[in-house]
C-alpha positions in Angstrom: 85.0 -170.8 -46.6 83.4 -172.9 -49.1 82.9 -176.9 -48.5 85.1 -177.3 -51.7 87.9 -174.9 -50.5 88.0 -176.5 -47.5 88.1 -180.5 -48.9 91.4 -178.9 -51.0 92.6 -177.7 -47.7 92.5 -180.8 -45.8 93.4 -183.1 -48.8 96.9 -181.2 -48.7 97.2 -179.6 -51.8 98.5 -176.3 -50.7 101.8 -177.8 -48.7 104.3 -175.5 -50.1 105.3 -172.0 -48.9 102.6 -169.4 -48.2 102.7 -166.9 -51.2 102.2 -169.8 -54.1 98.9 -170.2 -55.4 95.8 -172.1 -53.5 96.0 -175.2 -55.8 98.8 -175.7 -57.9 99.2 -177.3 -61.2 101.7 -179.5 -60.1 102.3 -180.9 -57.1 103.6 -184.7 -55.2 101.7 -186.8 -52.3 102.6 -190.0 -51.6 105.1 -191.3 -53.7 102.9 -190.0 -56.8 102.8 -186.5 -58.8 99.8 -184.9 -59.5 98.7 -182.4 -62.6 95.7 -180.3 -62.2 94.1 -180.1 -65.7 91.9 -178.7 -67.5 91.1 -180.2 -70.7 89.6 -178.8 -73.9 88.0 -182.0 -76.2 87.3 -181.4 -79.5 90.3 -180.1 -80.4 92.5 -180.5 -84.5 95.1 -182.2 -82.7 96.1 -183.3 -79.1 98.8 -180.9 -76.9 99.7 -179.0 -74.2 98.7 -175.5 -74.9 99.2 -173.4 -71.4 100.8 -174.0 -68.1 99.5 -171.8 -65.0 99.9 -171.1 -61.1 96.5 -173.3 -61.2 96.6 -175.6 -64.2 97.8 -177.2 -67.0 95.6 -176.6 -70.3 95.4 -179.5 -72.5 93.6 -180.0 -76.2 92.2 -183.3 -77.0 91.8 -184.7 -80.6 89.0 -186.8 -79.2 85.3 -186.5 -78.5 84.1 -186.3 -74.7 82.0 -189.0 -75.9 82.1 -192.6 -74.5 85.6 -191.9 -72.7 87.4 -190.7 -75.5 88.6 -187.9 -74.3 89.9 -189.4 -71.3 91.6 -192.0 -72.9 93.3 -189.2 -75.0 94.4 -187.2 -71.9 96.0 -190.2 -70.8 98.0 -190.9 -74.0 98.8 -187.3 -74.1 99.9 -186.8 -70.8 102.5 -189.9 -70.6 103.8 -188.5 -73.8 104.6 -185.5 -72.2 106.4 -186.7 -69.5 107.7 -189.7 -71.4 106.6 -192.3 -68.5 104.3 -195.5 -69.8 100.5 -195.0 -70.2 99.8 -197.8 -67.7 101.2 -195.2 -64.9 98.9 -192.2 -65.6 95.5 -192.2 -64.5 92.4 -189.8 -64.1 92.0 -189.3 -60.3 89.0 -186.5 -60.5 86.3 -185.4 -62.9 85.8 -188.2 -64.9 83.4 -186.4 -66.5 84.2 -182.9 -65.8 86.7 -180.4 -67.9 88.9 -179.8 -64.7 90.6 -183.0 -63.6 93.2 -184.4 -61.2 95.7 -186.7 -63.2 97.8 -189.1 -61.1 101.3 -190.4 -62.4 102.4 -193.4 -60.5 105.9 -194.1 -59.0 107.5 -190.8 -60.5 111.0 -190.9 -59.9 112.5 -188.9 -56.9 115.3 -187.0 -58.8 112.9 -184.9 -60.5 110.9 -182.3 -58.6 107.9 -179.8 -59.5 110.2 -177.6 -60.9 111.7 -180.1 -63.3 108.1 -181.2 -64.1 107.1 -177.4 -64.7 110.1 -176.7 -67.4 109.6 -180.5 -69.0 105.3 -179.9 -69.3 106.8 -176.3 -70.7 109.2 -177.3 -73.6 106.5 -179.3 -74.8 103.7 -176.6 -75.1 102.3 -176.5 -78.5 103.5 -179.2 -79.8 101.2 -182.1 -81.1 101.8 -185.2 -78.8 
């Protein structure tokens, strides 16, 4: 087992049933939810364009130049879920395509599911 399979393992990602996928696109750890995402700078205009087992693809109208494109993952992504920009943060891969986005004090009434089919109705459209 590879030293980054098992920091995944140990961090808790995979706490659901058995059969779902090693890391999952959405998931919640301590009061917060979490988005695995994979950004795509450079993009015409900023959305959501795919949501998998493993990810959530996002296109960025912003550089990765200078932050940009994190600051435009973190407009985009509190759009999405219509939550404030002050509680969305990048957790992982600064600097890196594949990122762990943190969204603070999410509300207990909604769960991953919820998440899942909000993140869906808003696929393709420009945020």
């Amino acid at each position: 087992m590879s030293k980054k399979l098992q920091a995944v393992l140990q961090k808790g990602v995979n706490s659901a049933a058995s059969n779902s996928p090693l890391v999952k696109a959405v998931w919640y750890k301590d009061g917060s939810l979490f988005l695995s995402i994979l950004a795509k700078p450079g993009a015409k205009q900023s959305a959501i364009t795919e949501f998998t087992d493993t990810h959530i693809g996002v296109h960025l109208a912003a550089r990765a130049q200078e932050g940009e494109a994190n600051s435009e993952l973190v407009r985009t992504i509190a759009a999405a879920l219509e939550v404030p920009k002050g509680r969305v943060s990048i957790q992982r891969g600064h600097r890196a395509k594949d990122k762990c986005v943190r969204v603070s004090d999410q509300p207990e009434g909604l769960d991953a599911n919820e998440i899942e089919k909000l993140i869906r109705s808003k696929i393709g459209q420009q945020l």
